[in-house]
gemmi code that builds the backbone of each chain (N, CA, C; Angstrom):
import gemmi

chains = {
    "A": [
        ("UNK", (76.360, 69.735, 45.355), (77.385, 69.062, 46.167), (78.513, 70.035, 46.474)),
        ("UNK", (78.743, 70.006, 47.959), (79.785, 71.012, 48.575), (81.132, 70.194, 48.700)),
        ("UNK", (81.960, 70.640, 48.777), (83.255, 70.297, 49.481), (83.885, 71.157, 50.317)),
        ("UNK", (84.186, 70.223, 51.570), (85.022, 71.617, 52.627), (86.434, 72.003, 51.924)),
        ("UNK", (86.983, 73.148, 52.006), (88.557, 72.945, 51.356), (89.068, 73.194, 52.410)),
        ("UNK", (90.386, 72.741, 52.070), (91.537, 72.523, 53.261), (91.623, 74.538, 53.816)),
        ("UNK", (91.987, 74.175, 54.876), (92.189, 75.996, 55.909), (93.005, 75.284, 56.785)),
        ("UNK", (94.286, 76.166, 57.208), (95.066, 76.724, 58.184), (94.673, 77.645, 59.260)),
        ("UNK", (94.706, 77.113, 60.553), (94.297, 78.639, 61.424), (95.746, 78.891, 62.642)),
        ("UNK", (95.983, 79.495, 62.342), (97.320, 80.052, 63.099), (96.749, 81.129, 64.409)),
        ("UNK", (97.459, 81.354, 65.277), (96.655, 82.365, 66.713), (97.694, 83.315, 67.061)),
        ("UNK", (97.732, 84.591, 67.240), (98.685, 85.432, 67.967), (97.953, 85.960, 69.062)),
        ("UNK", (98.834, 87.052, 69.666), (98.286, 87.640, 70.977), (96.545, 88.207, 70.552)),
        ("UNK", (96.944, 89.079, 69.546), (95.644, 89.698, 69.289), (94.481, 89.517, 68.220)),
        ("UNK", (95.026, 88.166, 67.686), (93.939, 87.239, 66.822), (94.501, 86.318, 66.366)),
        ("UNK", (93.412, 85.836, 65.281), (93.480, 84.302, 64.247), (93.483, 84.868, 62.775)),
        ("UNK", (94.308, 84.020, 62.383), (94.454, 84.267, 61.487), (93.856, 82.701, 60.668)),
        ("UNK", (93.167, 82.624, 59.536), (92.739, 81.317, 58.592), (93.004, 81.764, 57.320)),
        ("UNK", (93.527, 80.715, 56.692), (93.777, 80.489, 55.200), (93.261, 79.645, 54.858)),
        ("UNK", (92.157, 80.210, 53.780), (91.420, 78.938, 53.254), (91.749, 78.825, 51.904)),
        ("UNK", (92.183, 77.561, 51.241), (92.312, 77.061, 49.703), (91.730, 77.319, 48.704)),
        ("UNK", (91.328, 77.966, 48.240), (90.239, 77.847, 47.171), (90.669, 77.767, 45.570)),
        ("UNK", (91.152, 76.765, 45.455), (91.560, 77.059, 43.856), (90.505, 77.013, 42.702)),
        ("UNK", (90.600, 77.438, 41.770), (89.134, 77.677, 40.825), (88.482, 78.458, 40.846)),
        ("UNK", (88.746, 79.308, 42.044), (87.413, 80.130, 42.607), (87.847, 81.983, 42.335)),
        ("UNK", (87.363, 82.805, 41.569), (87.177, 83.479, 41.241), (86.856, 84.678, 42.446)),
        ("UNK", (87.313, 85.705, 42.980), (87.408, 86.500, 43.938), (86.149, 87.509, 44.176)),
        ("UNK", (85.322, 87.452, 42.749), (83.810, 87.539, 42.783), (82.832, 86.554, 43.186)),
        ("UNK", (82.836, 85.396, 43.435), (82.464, 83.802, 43.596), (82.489, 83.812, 44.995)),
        ("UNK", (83.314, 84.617, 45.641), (83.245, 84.632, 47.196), (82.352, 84.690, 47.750)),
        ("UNK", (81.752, 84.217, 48.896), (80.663, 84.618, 50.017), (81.158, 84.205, 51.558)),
        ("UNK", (81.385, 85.742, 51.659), (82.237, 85.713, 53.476), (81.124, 86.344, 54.024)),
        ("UNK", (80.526, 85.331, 55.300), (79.477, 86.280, 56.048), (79.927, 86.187, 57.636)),
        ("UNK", (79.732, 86.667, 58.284), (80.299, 86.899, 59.675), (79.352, 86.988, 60.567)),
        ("UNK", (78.557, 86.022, 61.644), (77.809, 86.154, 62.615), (78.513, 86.732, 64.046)),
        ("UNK", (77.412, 86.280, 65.118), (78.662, 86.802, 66.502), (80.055, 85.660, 66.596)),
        ("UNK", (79.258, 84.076, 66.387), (80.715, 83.395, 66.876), (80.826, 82.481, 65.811)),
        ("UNK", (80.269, 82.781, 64.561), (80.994, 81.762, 63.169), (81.506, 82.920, 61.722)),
        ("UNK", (81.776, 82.383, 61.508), (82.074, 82.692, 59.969), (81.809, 81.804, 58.896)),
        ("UNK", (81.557, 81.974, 57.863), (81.073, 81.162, 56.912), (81.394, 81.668, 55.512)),
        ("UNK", (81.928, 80.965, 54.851), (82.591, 80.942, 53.281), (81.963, 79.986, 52.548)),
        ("UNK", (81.625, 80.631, 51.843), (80.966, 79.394, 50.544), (81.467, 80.182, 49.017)),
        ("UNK", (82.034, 79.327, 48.008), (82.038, 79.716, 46.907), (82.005, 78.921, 45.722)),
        ("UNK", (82.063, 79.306, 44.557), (81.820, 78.440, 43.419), (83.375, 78.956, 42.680)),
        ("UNK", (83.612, 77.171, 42.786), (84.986, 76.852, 41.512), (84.417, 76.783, 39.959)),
        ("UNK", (85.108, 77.696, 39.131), (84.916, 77.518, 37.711), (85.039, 76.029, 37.013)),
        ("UNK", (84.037, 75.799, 36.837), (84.466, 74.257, 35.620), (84.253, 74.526, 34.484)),
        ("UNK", (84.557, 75.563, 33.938), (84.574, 75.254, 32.361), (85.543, 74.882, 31.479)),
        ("UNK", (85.320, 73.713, 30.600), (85.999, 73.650, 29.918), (85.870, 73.366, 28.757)),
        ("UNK", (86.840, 73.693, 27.753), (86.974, 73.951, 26.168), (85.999, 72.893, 25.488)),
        ("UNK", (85.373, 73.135, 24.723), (84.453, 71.698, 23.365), (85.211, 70.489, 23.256)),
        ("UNK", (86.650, 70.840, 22.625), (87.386, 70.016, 22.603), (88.185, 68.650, 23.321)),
        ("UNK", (87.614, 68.922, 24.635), (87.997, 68.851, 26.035), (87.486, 67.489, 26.228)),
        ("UNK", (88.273, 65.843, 26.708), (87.591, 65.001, 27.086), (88.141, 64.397, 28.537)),
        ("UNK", (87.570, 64.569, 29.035), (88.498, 63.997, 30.859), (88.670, 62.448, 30.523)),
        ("UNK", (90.227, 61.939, 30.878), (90.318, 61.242, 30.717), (90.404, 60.493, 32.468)),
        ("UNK", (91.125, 61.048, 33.338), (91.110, 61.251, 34.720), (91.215, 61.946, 35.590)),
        ("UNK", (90.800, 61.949, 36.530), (90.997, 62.930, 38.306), (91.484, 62.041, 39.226)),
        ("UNK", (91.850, 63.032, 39.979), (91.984, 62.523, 41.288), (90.419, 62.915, 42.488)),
        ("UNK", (89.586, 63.568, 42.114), (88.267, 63.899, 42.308), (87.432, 64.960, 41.627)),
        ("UNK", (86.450, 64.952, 41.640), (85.467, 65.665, 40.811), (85.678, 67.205, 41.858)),
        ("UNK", (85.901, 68.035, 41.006), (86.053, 69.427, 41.284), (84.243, 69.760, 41.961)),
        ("UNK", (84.399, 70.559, 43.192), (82.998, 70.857, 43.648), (83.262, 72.303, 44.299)),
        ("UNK", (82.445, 72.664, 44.784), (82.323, 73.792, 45.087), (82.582, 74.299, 46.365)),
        ("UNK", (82.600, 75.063, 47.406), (83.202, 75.018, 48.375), (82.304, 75.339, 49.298)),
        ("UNK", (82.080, 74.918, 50.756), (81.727, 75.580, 51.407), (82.440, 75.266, 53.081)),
        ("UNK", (82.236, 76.440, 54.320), (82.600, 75.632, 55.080), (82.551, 77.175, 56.269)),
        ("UNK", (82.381, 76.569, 57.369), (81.722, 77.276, 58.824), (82.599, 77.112, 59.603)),
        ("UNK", (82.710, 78.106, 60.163), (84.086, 78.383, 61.430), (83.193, 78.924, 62.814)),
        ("UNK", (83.382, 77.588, 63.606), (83.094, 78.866, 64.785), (83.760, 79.061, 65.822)),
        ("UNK", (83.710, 80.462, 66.272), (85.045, 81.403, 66.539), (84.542, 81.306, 67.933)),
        ("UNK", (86.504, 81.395, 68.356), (85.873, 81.931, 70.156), (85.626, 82.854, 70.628)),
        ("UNK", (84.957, 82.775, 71.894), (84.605, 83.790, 72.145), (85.517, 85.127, 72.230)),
        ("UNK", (86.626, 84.787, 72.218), (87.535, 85.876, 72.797), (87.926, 86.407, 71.073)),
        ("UNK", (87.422, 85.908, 70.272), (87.351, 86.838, 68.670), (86.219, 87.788, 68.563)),
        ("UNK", (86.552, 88.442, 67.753), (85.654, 89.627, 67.526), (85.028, 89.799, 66.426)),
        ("UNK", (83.922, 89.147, 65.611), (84.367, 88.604, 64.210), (83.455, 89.549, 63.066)),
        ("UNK", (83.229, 90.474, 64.145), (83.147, 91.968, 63.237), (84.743, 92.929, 63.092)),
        ("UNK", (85.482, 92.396, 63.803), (87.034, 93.247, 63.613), (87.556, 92.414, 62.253)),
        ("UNK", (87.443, 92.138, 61.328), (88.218, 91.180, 60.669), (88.483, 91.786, 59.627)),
        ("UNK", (90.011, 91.448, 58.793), (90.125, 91.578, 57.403), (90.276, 90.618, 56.680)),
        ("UNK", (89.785, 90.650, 55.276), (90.081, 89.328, 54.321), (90.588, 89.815, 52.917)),
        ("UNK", (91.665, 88.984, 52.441), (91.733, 89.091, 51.343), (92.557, 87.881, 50.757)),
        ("UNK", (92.619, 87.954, 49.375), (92.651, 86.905, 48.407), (93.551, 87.094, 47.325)),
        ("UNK", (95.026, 85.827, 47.727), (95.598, 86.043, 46.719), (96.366, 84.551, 46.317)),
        ("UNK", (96.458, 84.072, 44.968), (97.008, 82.816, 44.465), (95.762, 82.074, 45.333)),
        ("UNK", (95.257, 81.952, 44.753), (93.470, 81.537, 45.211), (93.539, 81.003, 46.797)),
        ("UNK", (94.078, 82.152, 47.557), (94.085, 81.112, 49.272), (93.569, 83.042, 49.696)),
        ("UNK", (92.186, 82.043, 50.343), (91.520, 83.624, 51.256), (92.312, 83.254, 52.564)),
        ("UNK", (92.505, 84.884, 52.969), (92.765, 85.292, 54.246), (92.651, 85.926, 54.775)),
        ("UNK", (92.053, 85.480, 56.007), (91.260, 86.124, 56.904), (92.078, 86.638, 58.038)),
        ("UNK", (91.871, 87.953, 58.861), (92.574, 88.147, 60.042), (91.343, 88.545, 61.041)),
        ("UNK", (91.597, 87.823, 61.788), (90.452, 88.143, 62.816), (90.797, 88.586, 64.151)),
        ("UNK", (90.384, 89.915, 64.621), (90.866, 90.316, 65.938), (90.215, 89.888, 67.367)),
        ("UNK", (91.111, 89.821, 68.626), (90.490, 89.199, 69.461), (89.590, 90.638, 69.795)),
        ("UNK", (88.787, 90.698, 70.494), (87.966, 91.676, 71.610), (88.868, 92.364, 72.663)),
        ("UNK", (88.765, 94.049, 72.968), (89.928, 94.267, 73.233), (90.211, 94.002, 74.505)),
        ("UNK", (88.955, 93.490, 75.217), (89.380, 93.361, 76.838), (89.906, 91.486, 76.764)),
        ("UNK", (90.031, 91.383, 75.992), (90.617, 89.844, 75.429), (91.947, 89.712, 74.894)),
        ("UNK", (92.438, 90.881, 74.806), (93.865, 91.195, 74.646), (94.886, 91.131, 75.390)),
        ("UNK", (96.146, 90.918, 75.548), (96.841, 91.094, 76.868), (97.606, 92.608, 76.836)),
        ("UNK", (97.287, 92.884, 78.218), (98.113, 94.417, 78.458), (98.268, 94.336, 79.614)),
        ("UNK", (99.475, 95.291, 79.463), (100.444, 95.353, 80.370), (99.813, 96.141, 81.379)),
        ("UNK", (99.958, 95.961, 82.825), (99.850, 96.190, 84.045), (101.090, 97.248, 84.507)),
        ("UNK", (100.791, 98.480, 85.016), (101.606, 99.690, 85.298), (101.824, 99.297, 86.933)),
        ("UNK", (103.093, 99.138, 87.026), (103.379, 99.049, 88.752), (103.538, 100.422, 89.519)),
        ("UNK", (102.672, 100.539, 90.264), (102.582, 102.195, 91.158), (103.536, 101.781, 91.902)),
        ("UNK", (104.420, 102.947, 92.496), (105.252, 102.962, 93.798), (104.310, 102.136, 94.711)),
    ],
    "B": [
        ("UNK", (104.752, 48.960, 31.079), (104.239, 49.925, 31.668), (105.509, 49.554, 33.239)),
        ("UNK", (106.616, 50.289, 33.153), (107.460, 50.457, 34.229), (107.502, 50.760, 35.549)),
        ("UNK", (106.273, 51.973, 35.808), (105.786, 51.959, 37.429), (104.923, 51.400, 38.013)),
        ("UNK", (105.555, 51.443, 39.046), (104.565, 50.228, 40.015), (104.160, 51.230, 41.633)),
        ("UNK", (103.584, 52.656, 41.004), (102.906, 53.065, 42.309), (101.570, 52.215, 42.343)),
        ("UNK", (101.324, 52.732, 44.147), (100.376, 51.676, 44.356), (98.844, 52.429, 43.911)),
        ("UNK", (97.938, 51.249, 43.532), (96.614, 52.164, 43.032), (95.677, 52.126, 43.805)),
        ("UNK", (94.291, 52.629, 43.851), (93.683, 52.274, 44.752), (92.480, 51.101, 43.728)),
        ("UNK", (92.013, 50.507, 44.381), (90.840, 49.514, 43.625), (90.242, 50.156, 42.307)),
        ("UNK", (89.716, 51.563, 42.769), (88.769, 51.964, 42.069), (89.694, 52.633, 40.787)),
        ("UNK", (90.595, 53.200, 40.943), (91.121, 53.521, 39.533), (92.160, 52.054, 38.781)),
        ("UNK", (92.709, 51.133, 39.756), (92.590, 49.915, 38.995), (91.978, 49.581, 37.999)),
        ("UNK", (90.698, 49.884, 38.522), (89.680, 49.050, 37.488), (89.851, 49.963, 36.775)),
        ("UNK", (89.219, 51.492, 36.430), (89.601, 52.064, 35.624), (90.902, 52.131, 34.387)),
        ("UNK", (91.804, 51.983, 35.029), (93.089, 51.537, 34.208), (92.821, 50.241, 33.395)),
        ("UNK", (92.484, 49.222, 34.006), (91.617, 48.103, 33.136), (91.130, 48.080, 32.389)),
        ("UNK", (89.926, 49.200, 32.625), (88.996, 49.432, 31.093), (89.558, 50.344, 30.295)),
        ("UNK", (90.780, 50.891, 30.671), (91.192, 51.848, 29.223), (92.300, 51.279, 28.488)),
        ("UNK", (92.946, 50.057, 29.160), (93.587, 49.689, 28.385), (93.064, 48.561, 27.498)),
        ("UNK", (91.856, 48.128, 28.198), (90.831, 47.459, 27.009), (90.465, 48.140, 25.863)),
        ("UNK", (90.006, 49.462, 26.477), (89.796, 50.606, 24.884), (91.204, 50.934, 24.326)),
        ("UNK", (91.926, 50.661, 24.517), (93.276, 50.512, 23.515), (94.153, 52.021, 23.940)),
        ("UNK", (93.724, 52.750, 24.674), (94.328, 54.551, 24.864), (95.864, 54.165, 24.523)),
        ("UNK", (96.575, 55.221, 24.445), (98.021, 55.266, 24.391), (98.400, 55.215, 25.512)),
        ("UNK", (99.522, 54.854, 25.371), (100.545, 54.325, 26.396), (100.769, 55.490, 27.438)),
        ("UNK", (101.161, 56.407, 26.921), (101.160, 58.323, 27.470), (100.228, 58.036, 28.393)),
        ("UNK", (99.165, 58.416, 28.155), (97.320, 58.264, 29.252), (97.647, 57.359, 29.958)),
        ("UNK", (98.229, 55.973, 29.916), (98.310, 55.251, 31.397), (99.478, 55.173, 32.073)),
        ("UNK", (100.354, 55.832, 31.659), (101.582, 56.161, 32.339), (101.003, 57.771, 33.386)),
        ("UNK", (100.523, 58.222, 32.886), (99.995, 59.745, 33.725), (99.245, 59.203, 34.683)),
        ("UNK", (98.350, 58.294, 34.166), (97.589, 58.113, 35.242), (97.780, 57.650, 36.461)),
        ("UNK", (98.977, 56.813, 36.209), (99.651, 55.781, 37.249), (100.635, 56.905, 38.354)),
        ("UNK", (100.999, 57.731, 37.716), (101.348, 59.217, 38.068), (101.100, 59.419, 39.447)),
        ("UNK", (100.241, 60.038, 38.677), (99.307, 60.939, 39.572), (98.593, 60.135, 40.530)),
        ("UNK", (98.004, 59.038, 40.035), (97.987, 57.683, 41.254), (98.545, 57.734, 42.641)),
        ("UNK", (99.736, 58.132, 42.198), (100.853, 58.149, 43.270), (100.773, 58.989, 44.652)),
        ("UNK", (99.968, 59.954, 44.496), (99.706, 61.521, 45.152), (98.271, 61.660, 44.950)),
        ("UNK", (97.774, 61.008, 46.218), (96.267, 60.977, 46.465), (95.743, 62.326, 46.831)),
        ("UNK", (96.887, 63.771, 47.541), (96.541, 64.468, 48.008), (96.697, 65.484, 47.068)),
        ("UNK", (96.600, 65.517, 45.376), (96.708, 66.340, 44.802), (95.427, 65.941, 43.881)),
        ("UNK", (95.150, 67.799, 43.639), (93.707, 67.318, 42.994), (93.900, 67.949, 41.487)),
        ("UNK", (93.728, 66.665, 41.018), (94.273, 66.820, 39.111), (93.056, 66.517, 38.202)),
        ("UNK", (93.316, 66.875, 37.164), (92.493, 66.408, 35.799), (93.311, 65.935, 34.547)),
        ("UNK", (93.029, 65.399, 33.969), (94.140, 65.102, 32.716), (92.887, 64.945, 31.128)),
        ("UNK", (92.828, 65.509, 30.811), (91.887, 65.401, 29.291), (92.565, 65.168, 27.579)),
        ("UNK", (92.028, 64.660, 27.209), (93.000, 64.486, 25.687), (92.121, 65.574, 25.056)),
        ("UNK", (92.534, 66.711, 24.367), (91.773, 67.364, 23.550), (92.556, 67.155, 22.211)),
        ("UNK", (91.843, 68.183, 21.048), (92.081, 67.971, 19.976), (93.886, 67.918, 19.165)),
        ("UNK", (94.543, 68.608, 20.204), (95.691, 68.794, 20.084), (96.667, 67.770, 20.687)),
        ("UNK", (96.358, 67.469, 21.383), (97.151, 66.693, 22.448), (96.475, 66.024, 23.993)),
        ("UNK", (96.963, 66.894, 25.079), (96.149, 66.187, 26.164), (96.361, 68.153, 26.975)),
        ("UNK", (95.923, 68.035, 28.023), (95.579, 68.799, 29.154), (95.719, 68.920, 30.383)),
        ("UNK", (96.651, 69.208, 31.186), (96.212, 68.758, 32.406), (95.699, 69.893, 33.575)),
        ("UNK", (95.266, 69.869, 34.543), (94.996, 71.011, 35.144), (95.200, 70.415, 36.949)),
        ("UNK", (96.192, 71.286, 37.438), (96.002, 70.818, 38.750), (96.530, 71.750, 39.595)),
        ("UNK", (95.770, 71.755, 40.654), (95.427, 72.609, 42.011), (96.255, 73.059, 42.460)),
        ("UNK", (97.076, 74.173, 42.798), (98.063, 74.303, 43.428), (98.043, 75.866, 44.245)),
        ("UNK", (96.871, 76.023, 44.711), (97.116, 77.314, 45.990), (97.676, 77.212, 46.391)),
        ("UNK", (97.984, 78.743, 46.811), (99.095, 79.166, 47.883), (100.456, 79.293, 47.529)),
        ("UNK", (100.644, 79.228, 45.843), (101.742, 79.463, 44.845), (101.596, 80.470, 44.054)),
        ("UNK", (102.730, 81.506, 43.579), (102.976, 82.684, 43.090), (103.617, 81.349, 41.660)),
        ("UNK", (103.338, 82.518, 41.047), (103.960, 82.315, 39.046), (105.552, 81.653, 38.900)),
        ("UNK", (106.340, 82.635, 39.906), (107.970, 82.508, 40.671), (108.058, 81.571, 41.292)),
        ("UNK", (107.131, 80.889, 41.962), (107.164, 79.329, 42.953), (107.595, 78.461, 42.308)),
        ("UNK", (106.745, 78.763, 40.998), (106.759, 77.350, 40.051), (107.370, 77.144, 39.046)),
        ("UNK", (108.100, 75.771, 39.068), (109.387, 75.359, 38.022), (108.723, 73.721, 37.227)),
        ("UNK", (108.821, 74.104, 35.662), (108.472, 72.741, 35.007), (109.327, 72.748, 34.389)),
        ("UNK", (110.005, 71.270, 34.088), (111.409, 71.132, 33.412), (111.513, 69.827, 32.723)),
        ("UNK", (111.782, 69.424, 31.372), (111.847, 68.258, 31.297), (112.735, 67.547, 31.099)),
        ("UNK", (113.283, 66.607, 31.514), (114.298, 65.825, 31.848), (114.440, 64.306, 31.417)),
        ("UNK", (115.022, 63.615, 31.019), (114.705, 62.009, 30.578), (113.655, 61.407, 31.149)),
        ("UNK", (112.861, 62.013, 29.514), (111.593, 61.978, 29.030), (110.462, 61.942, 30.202)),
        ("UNK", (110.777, 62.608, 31.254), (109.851, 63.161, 32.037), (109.232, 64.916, 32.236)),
        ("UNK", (108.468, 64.841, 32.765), (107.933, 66.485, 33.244), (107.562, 66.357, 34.292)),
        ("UNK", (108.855, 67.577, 35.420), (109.087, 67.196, 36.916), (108.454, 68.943, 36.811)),
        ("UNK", (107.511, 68.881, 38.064), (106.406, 70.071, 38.251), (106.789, 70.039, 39.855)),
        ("UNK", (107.467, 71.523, 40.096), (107.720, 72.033, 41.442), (107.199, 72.992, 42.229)),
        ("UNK", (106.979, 73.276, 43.178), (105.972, 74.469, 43.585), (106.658, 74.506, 44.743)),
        ("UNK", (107.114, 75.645, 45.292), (108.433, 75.882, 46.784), (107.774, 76.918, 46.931)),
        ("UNK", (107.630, 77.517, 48.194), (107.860, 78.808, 48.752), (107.730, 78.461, 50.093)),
        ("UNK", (107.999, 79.463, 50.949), (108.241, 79.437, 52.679), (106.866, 79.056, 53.484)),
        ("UNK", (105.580, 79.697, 52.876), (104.411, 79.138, 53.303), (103.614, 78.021, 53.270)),
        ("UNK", (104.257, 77.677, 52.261), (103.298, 76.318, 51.771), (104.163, 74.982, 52.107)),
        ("UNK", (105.465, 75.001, 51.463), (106.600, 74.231, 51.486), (106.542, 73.717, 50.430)),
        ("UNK", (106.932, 72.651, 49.837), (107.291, 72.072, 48.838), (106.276, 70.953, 48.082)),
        ("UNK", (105.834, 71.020, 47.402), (104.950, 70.243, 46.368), (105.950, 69.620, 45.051)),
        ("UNK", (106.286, 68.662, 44.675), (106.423, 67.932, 43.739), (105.492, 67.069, 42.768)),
        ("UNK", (105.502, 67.100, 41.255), (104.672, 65.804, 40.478), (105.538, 65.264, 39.574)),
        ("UNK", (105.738, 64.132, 39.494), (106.714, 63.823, 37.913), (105.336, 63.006, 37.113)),
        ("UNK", (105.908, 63.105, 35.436), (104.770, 63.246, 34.499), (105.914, 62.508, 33.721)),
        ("UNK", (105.565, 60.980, 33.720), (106.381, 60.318, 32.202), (105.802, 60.603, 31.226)),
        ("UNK", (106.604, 60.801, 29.934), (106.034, 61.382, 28.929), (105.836, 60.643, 27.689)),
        ("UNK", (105.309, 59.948, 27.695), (106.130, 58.822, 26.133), (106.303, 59.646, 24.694)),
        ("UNK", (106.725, 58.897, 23.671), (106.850, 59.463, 22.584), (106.121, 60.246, 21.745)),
        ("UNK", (104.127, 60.200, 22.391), (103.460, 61.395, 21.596), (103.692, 62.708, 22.039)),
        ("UNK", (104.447, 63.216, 22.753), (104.028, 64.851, 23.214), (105.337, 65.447, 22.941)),
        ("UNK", (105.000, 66.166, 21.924), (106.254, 67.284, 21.316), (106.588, 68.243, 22.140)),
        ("UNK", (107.608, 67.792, 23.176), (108.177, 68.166, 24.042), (108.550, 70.057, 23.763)),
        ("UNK", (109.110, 69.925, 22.708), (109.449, 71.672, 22.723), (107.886, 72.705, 22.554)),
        ("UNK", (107.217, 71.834, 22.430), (105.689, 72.868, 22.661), (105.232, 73.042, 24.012)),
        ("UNK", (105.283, 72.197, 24.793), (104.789, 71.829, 25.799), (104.860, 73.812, 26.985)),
        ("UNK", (103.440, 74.068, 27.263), (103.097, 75.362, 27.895), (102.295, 74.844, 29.120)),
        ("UNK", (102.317, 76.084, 29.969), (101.976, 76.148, 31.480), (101.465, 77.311, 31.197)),
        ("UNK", (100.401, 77.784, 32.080), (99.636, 78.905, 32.828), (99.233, 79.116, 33.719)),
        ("UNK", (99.470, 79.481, 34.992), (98.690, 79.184, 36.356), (97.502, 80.592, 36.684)),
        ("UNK", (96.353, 80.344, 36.246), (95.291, 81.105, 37.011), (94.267, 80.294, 37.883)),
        ("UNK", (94.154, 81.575, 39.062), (92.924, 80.750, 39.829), (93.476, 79.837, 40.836)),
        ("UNK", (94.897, 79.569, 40.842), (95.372, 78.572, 41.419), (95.303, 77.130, 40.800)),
        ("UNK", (95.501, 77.581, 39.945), (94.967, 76.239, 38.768), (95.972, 76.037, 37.681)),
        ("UNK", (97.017, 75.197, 38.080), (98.239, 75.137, 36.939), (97.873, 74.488, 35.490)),
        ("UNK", (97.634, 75.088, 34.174), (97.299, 74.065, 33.703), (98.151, 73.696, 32.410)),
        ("UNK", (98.469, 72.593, 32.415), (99.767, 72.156, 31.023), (98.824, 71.593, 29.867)),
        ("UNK", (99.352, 72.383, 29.042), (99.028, 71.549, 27.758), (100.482, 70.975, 27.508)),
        ("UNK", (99.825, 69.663, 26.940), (101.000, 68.810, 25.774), (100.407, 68.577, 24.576)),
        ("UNK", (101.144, 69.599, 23.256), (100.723, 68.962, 22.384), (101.097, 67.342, 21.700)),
        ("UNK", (100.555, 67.028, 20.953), (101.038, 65.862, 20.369), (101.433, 65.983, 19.403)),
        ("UNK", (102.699, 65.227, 18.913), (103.563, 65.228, 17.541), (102.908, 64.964, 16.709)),
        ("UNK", (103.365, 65.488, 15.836), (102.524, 65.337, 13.797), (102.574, 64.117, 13.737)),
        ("UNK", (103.750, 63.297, 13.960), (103.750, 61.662, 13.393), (102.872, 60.937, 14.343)),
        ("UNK", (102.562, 61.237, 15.824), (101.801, 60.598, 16.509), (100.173, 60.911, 15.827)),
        ("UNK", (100.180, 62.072, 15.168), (98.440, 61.924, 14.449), (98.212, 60.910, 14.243)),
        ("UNK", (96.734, 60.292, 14.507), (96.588, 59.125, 13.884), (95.586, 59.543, 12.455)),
        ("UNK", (96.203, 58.436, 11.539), (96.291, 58.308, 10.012), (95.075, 57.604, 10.000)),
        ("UNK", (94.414, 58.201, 8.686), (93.167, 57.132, 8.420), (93.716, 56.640, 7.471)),
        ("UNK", (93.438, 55.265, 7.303), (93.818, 54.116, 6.422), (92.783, 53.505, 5.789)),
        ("UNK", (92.128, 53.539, 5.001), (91.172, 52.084, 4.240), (91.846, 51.389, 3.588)),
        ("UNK", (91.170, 50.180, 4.490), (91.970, 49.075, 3.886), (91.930, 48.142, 2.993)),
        ("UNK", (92.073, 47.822, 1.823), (91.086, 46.539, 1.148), (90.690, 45.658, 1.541)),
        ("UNK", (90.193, 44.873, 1.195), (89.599, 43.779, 1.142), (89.844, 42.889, -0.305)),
        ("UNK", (90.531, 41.693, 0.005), (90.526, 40.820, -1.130), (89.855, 39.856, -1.077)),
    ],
}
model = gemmi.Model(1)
for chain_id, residues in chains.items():
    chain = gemmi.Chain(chain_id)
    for i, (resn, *xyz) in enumerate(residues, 1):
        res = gemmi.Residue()
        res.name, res.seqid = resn, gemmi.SeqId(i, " ")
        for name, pos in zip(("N", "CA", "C"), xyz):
            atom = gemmi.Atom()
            atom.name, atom.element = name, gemmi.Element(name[0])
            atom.pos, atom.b_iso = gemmi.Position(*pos), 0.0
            res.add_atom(atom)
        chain.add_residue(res)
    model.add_chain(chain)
structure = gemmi.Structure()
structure.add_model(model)
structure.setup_entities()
């Protein structure tokens, strides 16, 4: 059993940026794979806990993560960086460069 | 039992059957808690010491986070510019020896222990019979 986790995707001129949640999840546990127009994260949250240990309640059963992005076309989703910190991955993804805006030179 | 957040059916009932199994007062005051804040994802366990709790809080640095206790509560804060502001309050009743009480956040995973007071141990008694 998967669970999507919550992600943020924010946009500038020259990409997207996503923050995905992952609490539990261990920065080895990651799996970032990158096609032409998705991305895909799946990972495993740690449940271990102590002998001693009896749940008395949740607010839901801790699961594992997974979850598929697909990107527009005007991303490039081999340009990307990711990294991971206070368990929220982040991703920067660049647009394609003729997908960029640039400036136009006015001739006499 | 003083609060009256609202519950949903299903941990109702739950609350039902534990106060049929007799739990301490502590355990259904937390629960009613956390009740409160459907969008936070918690655990609460009694271990051998006391109880446990563990709850979710990405997108928070060590510095974000402030636990403080205050008439006889434990108010749990999490601030910074990206995330914004997260609050939990945690009534505490008379088992959890407040000056022990520790935090650790790894993983994004805050997790409090409360121990429980020596006098709250429970005592084995045999009892006669006449």
């Amino acid at each position: 059993m998967t669970v999507k986790p919550n992600y943020k995707v924010s946009t500038t001129e020259t990409g997207a940026t996503i923050a995905i949640d992952l609490p539990g999840v261990k920065k080895e546990d990651i799996k970032l794979t990158s096609e032409r127009d998705s991305l895909k994260i799946s990972a495993t949250r740690n449940q271990e806990i102590p002998e001693d240990w009896q749940l008395i309640n949740q607010s839901a059963k801790p699961e594992n993560y997974e979850l598929e992005l697909d990107l527009h076309s005007d991303l490039n989703s081999a340009d990307s960086i990711a990294s991971f910190e206070n368990a929220v991955l982040i991703l920067k993804v660049s647009k394609h460069e003729e997908a960029k805006p640039r400036e136009i030179s006015i001739l006499n | 039992m003083k609060h009256t957040l609202p519950l949903s059916l299903g941990l109702l009932s739950e609350l039902n059957e534990m106060l049929y199994t007799g739990i301490s007062a502590f355990e259904t005051e937390v629960d009613q808690l956390f009740a409160g804040y459907p969008n936070s994802k918690h655990q609460l366990f009694s271990t051998d010491k006391g109880w446990s709790a563990r709850v979710d809080l990405p997108g928070y640095a060590k510095e974000d986070i402030s636990l403080q206790f205050e008439e006889q509560s434990l108010t749990l804060k999490a601030m910074n510019e990206t995330r914004g502001l997260k609050t939990l309050k945690l009534a505490l009743g008379d088992e959890v020896e407040i000056s022990d009480i520790s935090a650790k956040l790894e993983h994004g995973i805050l997790e409090i222990t409360l121990p429980r007071t020596e006098t709250a141990e429970a005592e084995s008694k045999s009892i006669e019979i006449k």
